[in-house]
Structure formats: C-alpha cells, structure tokens
N, C-alpha and C positions, 0 to 999 in steps of 0.2 A: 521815564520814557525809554522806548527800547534804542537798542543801538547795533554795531557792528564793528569790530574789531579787524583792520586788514593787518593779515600776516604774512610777510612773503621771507625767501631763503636766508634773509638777516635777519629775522626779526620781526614785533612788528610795525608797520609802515603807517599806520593811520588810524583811531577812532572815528566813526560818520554816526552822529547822532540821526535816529531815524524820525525828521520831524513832517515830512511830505507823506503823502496815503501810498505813492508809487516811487519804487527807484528802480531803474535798469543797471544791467553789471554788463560793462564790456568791454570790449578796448578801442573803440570809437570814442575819444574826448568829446566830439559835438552829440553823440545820440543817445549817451551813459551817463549817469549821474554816479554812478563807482567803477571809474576807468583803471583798468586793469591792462597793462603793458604787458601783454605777451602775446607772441605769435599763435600759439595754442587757441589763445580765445577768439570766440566770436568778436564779430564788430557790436551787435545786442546779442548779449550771450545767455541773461536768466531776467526774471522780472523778480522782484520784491513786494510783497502787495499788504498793506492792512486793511484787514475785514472787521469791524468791531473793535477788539480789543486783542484779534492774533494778528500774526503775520504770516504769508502764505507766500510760498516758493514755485517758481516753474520755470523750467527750462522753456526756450522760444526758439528749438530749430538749430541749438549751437552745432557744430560740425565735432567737439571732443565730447558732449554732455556734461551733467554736472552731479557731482557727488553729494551729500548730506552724509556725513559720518562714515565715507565709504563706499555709501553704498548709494547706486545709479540713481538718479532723479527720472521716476517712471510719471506724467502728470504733474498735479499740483502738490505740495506738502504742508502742513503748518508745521513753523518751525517752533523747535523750543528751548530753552536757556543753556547756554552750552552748545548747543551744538553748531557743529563745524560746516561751510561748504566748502567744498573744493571745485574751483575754477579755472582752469589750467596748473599754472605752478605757485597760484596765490589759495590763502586760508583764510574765511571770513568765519570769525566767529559771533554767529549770534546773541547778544543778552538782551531778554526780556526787562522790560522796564519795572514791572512789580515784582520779579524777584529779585533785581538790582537794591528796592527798597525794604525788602524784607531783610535781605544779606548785611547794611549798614548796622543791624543792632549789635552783630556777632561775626565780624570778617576773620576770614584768616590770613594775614595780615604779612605772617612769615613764617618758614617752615617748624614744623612738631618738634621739640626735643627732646623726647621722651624715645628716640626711636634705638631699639638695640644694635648691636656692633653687626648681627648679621639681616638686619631689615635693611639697613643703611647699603650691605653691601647687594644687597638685591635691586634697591634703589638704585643706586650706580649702575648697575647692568640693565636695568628695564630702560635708564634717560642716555647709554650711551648711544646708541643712535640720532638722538634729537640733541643732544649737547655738541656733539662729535661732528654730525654733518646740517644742523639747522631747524627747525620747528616744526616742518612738511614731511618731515621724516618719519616714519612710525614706528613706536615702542618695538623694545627685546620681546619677542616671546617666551613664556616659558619656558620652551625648549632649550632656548639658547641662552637665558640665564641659568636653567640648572647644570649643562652645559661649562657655562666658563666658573662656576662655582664648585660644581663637580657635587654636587647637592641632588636628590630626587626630586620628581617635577612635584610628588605631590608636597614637600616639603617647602617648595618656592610658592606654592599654590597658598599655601597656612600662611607664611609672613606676607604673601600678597595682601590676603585678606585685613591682617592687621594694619596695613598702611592703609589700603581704603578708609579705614575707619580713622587713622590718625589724619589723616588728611582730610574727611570730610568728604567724601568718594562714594556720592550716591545716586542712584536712579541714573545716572550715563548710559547710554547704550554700548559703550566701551569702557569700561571701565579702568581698564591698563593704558587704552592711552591716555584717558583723562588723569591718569594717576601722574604718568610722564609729564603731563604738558604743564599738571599744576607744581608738580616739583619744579621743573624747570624753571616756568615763569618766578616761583617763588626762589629761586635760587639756592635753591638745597643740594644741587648737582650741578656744580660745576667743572669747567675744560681741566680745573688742575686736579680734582678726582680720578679723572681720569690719565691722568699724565701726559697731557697732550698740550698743555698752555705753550710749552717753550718749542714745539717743534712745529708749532704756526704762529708763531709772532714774526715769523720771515714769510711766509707761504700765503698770509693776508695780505689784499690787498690794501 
C-alpha cells in the first residue's frame, strides 16, 4: 500500500499510510486529511487522488503552489516512488506500495562501506547543507563541492557517479539530492563530520 512520508525542518514528522481513494494537504485541520501548519499554505492546498493502481497530484488554487521534485505543479501529475512534494516549508515524500514490496527482498538498510577516503569527502560536502541546516535543504552543487575540495568539477562528477551506484541511486529525477537525502536518512553523514555537533548543542532548542 502506498504511503507518504511528512518531512518538516526537524525531521520527519509523520508516516500517513494512504488507505482512502482521496486525501487533501492543507492547513485547515477540519477540511485536510494532511494538515500542514504553516502560514505559507493554503487552507485546501493540493488533492491526492488514486486512479487504478497510481496516485495522481493537483494543486486546487493554493496562493504559494506546489512543487514535485522542484519543479511547479502545472495540472494534475501521477506521482512516483521517491518523489518529493513540496508544500510550503513541509516535504511529503511519496512511496508507492509495489515498489515498497519489491524493495523488502534487498533494502539498503545502512550506509555502503566500501566507499573511498575521497568519495566519502564528497559525500560530506554534497549532505552539508541538509545535515547543517535540516532535510528541506538542498544538496551541494558540484560547483561548490569541487570548490571546498579544491578538486575539478569533472572529477567530483566521476566519484558522484560511483556513489549513485554504491547507494542504489537510480532513475530519480535528481539524482544528487536523492543521493543527499538517502545518505542522510541512512546516517552516513553526520553534524560531527562536519564539525558542527559541539557548536549547537547550546544554539538548539
């Protein structure tokens, strides 16, 4: 069965198994069945629709609109495994229900260890954004990792490549942030990687 993943600037905040044909996303608790607390959003801000055996997306009028991986919600979308909405300052991520069952034979469970001293430091710089300031964050670009490695971009481009594959990094329509967000979730990058644990364990609330 499919589902939905809420992400907001901690973290994330809720699984909503998707067991009704329709769900509304807003911030109206009486008129939304995925009430979303933010000023940003509409009061009915998108619909959630199953047709068959997809799920189909549209925005309904909201006043910010609604993203799928970035990019604007033009009409209705079917969504697909993985991918992200963006709804003000929250991040639903979609999982289809048969690839959920198909992934149980073979999960990846915990991060690669196979990864070299300088993939690893690539790693670090593609997740310090999303480690550093929270999940809604988006990936280092290229630039900016060859940048603080002081490396050519097309050489950050080659060990990019090999982490997609060590990670399992395929068909995303973004592929660097999915790379990000699966390092992350899996814990491969961590606040003390980046030497930042001890100078917000006062600065959190």
């Amino acid at each position: 069965m499919a589902a939905v993943e809420v992400w907001g600037a901690r973290g994330k905040l809720d699984s909503i198994t998707l067991e009704q044909a329709t769900y509304t996303i807003g911030s109206d608790a009486e008129s939304a069945d995925i009430t979303l607390s933010d000023s940003t959003v509409s009061r009915v801000h998108a619909v959630l629709e199953r047709v068959g055996t997809a799920w189909l997306l549209r925005d309904v009028g909201s006043r910010n609109g609604t993203r799928v991986n970035s990019e604007r919600l033009t009409g209705q979308r079917r969504l697909r495994h993985g991918e992200e909405i963006l709804v003000g300052e929250y991040r639903l991520r979609f999982l289809d229900g048969d690839e959920l069952t198909g992934r149980k034979t073979s999960p990846l469970e915990s991060p690669p260890t196979n990864l070299t001293r300088m993939e690893r430091s690539v790693l670090i710089e593609l997740c310090r954004p999303i480690v550093a300031h929270g999940p809604l964050q988006d990936a280092a670009s290229v630039r900016e990792i060859a940048a603080r490695l002081f490396v050519g971009k097309n050489a950050i481009q080659a060990h990019l490549v090999n982490l997609y594959e060590k990670f399992a990094i395929a068909g995303e329509a973004d592929r660097r942030k999915a790379l990000a967000r699966k390092a992350y979730e899996l814990g491969a990058v961590t606040r003390a990687d980046l030497g930042i644990e001890a100078s917000n364990k006062s600065g959190e609330p």
